[in-house]
VOTI-946973 format. One record per residue: x negated, z, y of N, C-alpha, C in turn. Coordinates in steps of 0.05 Angstrom, whole numbers, padded with zeros to 5 digits, always signed. Each point is the difference from the previous one (the first is absolute). Layout:
REM residues N
XZYXZYXZY/...
END
This chain:
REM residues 337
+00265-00240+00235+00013+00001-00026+00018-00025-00003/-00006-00017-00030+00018-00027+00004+00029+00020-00009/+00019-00028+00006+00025+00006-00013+00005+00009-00018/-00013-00012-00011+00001+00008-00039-00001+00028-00003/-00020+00015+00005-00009+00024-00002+00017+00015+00013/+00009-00001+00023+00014+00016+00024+00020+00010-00024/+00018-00026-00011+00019+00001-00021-00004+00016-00015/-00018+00000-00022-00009+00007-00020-00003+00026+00008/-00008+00015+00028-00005+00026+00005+00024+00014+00001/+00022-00017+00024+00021+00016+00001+00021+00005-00028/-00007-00023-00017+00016-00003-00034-00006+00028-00010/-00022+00003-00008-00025+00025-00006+00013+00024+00018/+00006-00004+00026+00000+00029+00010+00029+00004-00009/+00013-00019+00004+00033+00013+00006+00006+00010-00033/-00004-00008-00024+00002+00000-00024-00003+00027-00008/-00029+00018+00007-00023+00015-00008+00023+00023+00025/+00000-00008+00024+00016+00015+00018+00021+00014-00009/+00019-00016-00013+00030-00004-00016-00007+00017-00018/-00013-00001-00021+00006+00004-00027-00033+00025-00010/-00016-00004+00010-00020+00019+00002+00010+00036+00010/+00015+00006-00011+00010+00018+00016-00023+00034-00008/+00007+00021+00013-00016+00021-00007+00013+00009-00035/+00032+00000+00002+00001+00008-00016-00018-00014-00025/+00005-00031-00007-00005-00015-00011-00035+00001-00009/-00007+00016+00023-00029-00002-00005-00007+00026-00020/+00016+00021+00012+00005+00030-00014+00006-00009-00034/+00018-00018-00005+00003+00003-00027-00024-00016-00017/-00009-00029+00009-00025-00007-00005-00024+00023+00001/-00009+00011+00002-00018+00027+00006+00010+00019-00032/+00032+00004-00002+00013+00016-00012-00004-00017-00028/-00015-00033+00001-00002-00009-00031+00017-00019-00010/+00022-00008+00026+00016-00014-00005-00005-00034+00010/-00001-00023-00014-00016-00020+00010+00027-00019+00010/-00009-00007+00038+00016-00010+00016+00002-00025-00005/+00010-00013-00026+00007-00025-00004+00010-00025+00009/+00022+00013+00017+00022-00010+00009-00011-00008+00028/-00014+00007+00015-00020-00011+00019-00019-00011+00002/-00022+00002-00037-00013-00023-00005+00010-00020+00007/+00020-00007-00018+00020-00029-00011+00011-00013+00028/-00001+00022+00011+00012-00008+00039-00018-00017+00013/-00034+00010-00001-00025-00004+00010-00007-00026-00013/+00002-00003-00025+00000-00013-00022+00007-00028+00002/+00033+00003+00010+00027-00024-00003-00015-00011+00028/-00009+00010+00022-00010-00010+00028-00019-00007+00003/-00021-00003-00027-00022-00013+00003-00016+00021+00013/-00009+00027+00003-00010+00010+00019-00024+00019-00015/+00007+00000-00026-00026+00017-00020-00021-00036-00006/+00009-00019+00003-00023-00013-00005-00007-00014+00023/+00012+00003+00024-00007-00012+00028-00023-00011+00002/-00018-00018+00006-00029-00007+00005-00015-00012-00026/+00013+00000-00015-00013+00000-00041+00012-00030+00007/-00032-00018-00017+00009-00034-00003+00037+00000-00020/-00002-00018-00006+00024-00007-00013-00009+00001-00029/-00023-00013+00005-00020+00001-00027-00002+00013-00016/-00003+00023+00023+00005+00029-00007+00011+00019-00014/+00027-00019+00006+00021+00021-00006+00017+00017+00025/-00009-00011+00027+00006+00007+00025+00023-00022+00006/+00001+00010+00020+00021-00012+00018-00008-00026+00029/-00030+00003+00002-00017-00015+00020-00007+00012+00024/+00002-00011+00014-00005+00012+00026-00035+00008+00001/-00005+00011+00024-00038+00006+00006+00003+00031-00010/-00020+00008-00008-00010+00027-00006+00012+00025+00021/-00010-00011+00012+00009+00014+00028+00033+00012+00002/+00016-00016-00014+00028+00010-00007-00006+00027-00014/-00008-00004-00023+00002+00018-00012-00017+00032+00007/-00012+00003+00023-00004+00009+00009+00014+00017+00020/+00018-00019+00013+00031+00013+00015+00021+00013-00013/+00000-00009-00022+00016+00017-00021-00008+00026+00007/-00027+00008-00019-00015+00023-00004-00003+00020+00027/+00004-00018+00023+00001+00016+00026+00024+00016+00002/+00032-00012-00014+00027+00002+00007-00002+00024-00022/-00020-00007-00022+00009+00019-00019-00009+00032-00008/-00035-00007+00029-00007+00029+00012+00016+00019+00012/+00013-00024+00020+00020+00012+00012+00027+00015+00000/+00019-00008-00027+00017+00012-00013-00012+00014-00017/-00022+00020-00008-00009+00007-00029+00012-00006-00026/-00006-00037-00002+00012+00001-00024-00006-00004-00013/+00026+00021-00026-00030+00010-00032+00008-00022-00010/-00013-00026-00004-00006-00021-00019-00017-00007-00005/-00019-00020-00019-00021-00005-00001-00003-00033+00013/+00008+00003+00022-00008-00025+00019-00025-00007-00008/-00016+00008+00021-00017+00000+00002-00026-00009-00031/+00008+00014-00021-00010+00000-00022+00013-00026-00014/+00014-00013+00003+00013-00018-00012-00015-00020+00015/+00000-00009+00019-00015-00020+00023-00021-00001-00004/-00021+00012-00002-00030+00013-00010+00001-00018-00024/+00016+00009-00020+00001-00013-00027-00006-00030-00001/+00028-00004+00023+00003-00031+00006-00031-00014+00003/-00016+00014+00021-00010-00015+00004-00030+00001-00013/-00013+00024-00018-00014-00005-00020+00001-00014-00025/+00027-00003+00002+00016-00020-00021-00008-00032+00005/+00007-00001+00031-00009-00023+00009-00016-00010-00001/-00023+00019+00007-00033-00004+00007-00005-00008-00028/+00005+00012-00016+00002-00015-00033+00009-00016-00015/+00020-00019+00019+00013-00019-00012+00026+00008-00020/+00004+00024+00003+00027+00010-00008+00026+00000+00007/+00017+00002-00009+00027+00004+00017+00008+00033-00004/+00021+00006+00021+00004+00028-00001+00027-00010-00001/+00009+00027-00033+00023+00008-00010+00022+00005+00019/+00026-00006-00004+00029+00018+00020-00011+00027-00005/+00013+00017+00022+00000+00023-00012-00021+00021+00015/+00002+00018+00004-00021+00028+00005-00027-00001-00021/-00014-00007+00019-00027+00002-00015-00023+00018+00021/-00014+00011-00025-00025+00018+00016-00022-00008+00001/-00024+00000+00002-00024-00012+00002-00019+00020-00003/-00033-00003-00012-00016+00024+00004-00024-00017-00012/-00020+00017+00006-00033-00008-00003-00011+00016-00018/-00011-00002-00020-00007+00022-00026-00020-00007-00010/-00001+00017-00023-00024+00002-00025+00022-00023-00021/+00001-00022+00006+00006-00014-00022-00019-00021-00007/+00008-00011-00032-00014-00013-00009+00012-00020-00022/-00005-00029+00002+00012-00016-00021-00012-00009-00018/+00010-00001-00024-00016-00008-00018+00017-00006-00024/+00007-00010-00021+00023-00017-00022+00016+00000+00013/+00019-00007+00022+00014-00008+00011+00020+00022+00009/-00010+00022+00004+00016+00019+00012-00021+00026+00020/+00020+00013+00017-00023+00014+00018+00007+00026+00001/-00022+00006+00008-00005+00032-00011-00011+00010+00026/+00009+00029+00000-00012+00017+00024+00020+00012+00012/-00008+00016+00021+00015+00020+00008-00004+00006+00042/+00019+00006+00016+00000+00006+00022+00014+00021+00007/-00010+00016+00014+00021+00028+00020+00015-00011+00024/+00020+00023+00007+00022-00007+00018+00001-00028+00008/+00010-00009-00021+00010-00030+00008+00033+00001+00011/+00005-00008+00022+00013+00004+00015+00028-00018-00002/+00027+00020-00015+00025-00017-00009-00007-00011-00023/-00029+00012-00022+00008-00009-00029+00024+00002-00012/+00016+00033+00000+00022-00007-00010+00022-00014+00006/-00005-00012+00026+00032-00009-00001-00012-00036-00006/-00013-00020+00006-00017-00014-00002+00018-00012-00026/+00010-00032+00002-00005-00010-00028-00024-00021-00013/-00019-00001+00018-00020-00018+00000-00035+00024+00012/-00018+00003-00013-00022+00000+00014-00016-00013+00007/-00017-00014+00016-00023-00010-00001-00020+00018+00000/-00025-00012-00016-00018+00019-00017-00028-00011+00025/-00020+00012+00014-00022-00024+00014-00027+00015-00017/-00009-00019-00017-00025+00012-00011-00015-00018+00010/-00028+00008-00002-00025-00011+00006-00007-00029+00010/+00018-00008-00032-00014-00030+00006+00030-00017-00014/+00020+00016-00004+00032-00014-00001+00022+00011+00017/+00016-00014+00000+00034+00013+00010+00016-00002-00027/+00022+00019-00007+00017-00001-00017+00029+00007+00000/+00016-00016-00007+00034+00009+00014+00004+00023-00032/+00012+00017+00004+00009+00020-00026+00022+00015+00009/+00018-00013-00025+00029+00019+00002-00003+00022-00001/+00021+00013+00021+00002+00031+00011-00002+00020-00039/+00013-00015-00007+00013+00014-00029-00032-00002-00016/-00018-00009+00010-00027-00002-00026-00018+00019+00014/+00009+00016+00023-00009+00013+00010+00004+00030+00000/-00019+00026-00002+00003+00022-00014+00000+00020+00034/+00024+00004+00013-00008+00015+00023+00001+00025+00010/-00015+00020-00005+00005+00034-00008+00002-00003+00041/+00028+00012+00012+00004+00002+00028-00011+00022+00013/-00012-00008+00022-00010+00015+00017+00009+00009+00025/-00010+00023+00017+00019+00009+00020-00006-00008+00018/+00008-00008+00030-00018-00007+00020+00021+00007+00027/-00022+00001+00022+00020+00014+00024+00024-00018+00011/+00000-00025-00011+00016-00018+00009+00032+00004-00011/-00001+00011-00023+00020+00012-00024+00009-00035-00011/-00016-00018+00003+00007-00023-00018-00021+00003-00021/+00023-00024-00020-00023+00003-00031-00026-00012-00004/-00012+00012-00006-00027-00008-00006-00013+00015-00026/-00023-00013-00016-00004+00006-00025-00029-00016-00004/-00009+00022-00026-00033-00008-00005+00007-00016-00030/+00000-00017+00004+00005-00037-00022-00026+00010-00017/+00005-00007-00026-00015-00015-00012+00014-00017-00023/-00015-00033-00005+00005-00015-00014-00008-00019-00007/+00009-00003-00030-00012-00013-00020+00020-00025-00015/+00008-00021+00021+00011-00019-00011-00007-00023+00007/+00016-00026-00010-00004-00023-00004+00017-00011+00029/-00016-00010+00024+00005-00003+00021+00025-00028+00011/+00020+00003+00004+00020-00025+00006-00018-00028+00016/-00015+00013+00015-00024-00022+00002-00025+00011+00015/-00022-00017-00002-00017+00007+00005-00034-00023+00016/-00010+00011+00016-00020-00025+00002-00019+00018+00015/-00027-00013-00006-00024+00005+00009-00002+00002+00038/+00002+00026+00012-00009-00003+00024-00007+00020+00013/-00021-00003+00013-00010+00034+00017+00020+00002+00023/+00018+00017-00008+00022-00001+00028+00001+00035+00009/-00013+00007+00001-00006+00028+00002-00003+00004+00036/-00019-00013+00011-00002-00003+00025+00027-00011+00014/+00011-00019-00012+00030+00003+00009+00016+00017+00003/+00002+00013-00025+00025+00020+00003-00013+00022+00013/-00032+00009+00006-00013+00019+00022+00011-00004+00024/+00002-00031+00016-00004-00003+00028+00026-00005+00010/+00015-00020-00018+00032-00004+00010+00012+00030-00019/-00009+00014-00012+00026+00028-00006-00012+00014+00027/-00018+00008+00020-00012+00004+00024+00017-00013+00016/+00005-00019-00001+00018-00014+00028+00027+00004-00005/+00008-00001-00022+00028+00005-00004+00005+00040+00006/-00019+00017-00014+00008+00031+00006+00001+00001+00034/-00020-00017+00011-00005+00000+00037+00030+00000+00003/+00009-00029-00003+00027-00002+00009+00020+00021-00009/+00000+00002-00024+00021+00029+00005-00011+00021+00004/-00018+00012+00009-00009+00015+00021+00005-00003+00029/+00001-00026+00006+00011-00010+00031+00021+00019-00001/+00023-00012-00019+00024-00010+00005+00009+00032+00000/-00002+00023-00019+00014+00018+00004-00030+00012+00025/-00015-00007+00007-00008+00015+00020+00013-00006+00036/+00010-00019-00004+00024-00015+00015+00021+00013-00008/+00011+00006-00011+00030+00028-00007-00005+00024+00013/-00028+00013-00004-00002+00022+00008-00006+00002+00023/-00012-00016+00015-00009-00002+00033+00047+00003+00015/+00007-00023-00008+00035+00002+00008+00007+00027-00009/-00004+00018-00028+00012+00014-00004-00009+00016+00026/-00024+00008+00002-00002+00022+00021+00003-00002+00025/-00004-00026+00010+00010+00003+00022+00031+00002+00008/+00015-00006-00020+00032-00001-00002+00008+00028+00004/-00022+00014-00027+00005+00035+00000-00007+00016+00027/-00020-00005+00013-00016+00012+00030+00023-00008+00017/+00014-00023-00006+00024+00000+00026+00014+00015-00001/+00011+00001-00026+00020+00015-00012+00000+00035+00002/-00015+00008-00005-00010+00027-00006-00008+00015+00026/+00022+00017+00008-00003+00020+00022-00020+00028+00000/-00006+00009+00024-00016+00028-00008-00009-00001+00029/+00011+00029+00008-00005+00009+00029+00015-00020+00028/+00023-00011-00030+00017-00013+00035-00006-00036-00010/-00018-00003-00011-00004-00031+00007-00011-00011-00028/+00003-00025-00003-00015-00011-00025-00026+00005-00001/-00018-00001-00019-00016+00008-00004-00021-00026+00009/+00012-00029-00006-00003-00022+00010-00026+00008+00026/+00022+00014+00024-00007+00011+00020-00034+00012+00004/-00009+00009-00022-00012+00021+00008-00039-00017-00014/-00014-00002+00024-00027-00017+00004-00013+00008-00039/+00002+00016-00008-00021+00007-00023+00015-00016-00017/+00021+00000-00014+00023-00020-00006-00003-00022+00001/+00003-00015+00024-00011-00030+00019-00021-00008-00013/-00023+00018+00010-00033-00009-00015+00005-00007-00025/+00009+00028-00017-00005-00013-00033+00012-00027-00008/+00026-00011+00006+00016-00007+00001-00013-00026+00007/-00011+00005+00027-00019-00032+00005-00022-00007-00019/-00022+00023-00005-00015-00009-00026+00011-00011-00016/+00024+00006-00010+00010-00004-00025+00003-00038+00001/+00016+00003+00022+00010-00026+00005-00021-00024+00004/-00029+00015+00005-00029-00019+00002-00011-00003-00030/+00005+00022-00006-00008-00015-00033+00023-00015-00016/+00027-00003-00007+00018-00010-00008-00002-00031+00017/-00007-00001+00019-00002-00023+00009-00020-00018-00012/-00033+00016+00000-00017-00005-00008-00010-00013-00037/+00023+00016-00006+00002+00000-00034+00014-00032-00001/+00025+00006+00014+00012-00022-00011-00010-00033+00007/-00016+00004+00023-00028-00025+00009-00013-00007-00023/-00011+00024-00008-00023-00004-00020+00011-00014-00035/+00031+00010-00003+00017-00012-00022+00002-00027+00007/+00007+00001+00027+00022-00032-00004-00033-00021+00003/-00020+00001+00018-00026-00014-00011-00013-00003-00020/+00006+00025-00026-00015+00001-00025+00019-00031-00016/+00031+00013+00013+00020-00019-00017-00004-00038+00010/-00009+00006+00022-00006-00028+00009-00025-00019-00016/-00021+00018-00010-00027+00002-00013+00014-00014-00031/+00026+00004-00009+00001-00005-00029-00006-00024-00003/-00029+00007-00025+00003-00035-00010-00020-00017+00022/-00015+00014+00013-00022-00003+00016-00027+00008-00004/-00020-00005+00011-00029+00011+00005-00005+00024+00013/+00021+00004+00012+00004+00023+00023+00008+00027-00013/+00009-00011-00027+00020+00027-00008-00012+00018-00006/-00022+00004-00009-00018+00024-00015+00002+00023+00024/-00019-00009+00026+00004+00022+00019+00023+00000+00018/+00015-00021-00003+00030+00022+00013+00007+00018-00008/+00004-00007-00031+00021+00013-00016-00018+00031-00002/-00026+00003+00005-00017+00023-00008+00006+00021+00034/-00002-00025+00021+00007+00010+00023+00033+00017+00001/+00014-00021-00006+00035+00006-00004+00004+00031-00017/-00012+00009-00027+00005+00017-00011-00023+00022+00012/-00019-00005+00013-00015+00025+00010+00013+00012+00027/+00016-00023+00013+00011+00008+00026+00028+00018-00009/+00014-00017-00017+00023+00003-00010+00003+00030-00008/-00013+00006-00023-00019+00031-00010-00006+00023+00022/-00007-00005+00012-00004+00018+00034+00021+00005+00009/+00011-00021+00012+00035+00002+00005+00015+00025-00015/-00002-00014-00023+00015+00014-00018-00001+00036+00001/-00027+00009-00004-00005+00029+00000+00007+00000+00027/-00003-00002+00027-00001+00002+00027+00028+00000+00005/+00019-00021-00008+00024+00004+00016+00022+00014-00018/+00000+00006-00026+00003+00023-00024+00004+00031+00020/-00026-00003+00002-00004+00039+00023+00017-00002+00012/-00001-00023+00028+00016+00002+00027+00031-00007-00010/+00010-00014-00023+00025-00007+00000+00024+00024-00011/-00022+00022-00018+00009+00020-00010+00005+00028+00023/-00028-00010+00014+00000+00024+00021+00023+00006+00020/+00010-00036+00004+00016+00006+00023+00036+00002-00010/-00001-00007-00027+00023+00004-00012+00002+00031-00008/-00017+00013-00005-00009+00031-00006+00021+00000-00030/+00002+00018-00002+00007+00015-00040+00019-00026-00007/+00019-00011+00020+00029-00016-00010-00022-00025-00015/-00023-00008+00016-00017-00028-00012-00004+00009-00028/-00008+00029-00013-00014+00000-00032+00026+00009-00017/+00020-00005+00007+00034+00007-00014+00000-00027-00016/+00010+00006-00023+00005-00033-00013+00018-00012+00004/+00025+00022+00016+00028-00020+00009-00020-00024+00026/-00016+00005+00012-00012-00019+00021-00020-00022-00001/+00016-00023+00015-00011-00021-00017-00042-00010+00005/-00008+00025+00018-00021+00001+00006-00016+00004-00023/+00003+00016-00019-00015+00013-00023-00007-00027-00015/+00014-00017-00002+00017-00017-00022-00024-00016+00009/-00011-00013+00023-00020-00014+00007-00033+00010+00000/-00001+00027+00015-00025+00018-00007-00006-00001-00014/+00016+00016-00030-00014-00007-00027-00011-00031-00011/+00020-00014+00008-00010-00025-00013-00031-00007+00018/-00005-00001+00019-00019-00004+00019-00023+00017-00013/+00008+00018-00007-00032+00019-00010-00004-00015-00026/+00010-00004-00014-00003-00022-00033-00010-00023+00015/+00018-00018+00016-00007-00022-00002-00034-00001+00014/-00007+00016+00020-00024+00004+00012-00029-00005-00021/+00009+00010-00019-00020+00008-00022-00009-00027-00025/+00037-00015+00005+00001-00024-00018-00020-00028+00013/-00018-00007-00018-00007-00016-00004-00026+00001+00019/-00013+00023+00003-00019+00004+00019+00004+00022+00016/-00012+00015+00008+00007+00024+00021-00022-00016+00033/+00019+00016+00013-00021-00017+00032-00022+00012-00018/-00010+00009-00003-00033+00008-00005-00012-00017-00010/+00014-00009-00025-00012-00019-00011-00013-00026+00015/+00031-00010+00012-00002-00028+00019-00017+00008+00022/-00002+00027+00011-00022-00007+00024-00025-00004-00007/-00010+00009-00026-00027-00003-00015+00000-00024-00002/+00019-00018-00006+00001-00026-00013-00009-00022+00037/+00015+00015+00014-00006-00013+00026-00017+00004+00012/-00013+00029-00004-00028+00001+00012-00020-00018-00014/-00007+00004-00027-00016-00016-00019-00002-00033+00008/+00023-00014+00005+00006-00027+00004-00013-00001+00038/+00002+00017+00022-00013+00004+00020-00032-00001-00004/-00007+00015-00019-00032+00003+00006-00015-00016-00021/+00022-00024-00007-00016-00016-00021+00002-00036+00029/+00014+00001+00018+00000-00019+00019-00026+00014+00015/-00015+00026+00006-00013+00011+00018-00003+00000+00026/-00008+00012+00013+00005+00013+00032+00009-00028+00021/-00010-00033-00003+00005-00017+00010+00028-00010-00004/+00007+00008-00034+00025-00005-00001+00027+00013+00006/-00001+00022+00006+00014+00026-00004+00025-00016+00028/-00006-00003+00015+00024-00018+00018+00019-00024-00013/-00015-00010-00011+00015-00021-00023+00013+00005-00016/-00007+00028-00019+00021+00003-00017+00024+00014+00018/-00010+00017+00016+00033+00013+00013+00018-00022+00008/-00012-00015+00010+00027-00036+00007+00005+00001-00022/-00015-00001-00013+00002-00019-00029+00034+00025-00008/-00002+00016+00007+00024+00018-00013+00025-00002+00028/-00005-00011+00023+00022-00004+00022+00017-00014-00009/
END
């Protein structure tokens, strides 16, 4: 890890650490939008980390922005990181710049035609709080103010806002580009990473709790059935977060299609797998909402689903296997080392 980044991680952690609090997350959930930690994230350069300048970023390699999204698995925090960055960079891919500000992004039934666009998408994720959308149709990108936008809200296990958009306005800008496969493969590398990152919370939480937690005289730590799960757990969280930080290395490469398909199918597994064991060994206190375990679980079952389910990406990885055929089948697995 260069300097730069090391920085940029511990900036990200200590901030998100500080100010990410449960309560804070409780009232975000409750509908209340954590502003005052945007503008924090915001003032530090850390929502456009990796985005050209060109952009509308701050510079740095892709790969930054990626460490963010790890710090911000890791605190469950309700902002639309992630969705703002995305923006950035189908914005990019289009020769756009991306707006200040909380922006959402999504892939739809839209369509342009006299100079304004039309169409509609479900659970788009932080429509309402969002002052910017990016729109990705077929064969354009389009930036459209939050306010031209019509967003009936929807409920989701995460308890952040999300809403089924539809809209019919005259776009702040706009240009011809198939960026659809973008926002497929990098919103895949970016959900990986915060899937790492709080799957990395929950591996510490429980083993913190197993020390902690007595029964028949001794921690529970102690006791081999415990140990085992505990070590699975810790083989796939290891494994997940391999498969992120390689997809993240892939940005803006030849390589990226099957990392990033690798990263979210591994990532996805993880996810359901160490969910069971992290709840199991915390027992009833892990599904309490005072505990900051829940707070990650839920998001993990959403984010699993976003932007591909493993199912999808292992189809996508098998298909890309049996189109190299039986001579090739050793080459592509390097090809993903």
């Amino acid at each position: 890890m260069s300097e730069e980044l090391s920085l940029l991680t511990q900036t990200a952690g200590r901030i998100m650490s500080e100010q990410c609090t449960p309560e804070l997350i409780e009232l975000a959930e409750a509908g209340e939008k954590p502003s005052a930690l945007w503008e924090t994230l915001e003032g530090a350069g850390l929502t456009t980390a990796g985005l050209s300048e060109a952009a509308g970023g701050v510079g740095g390699e892709p790969a930054w922005g990626v460490a963010v999204m790890i710090e911000a698995g890791r605190y469950a925090v309700p902002l639309p990181l992630a969705e703002t960055w995305l923006a950035g960079r189908v914005l990019e891919a289009s020769s756009q710049v991306l707006p200040g500000g909380m922006t959402s992004v999504v892939a739809g039934e839209f369509s342009l035609a006299d100079g304004r666009v039309r169409g509609h998408a479900a659970d788009v994720s932080f429509a309402g709080w969002a002052e910017h959308v990016v729109l990705v149709g077929a064969t354009f990108v389009a930036l459209v103010a939050a306010d031209a936008v019509d967003v009936t809200p929807v409920a989701t296990i995460t308890g952040e806002p999300a809403g089924d958009i539809v809209v019919d306005a005259e776009p702040v800008s706009v240009a011809n580009a198939a960026a659809g496969e973008v926002l497929l493969t990098e919103g895949a590398v970016l959900r990986s990473a915060m899937m790492a990152g709080a799957l990395e919370f929950m591996l510490e939480s429980g083993v913190a709790f197993a020390e902690g937690r007595t029964q028949f005289g001794r921690p529970i730590a102690k006791f081999q059935a415990i140990q085992h799960q505990l070590a699975v757990m810790a083989g796939d969280v290891a494994a997940a977060r391999r498969a992120a930080d390689l997809a993240a290395s892939a940005l803006g490469t030849s390589r990226l299609a099957g990392l990033a398909a690798a990263a979210k199918a591994r990532c996805g597994e993880a996810a359901g797998a160490c969910s069971d064991i992290a709840h199991q060994v915390h027992g009833a206190m892990g599904y309490t909402r005072e505990h900051p375990l829940n707070l990650r679980s839920r998001r993990l079952w959403r984010w699993r689903d976003d932007y591909g389910h493993e199912v999808f990406w292992q189809e996508r990885l098998g298909a890309a296997a049996l189109e190299r055929g039986a001579d090739g089948v050793w080459g592509f697995l390097t090809d993903l080392a």
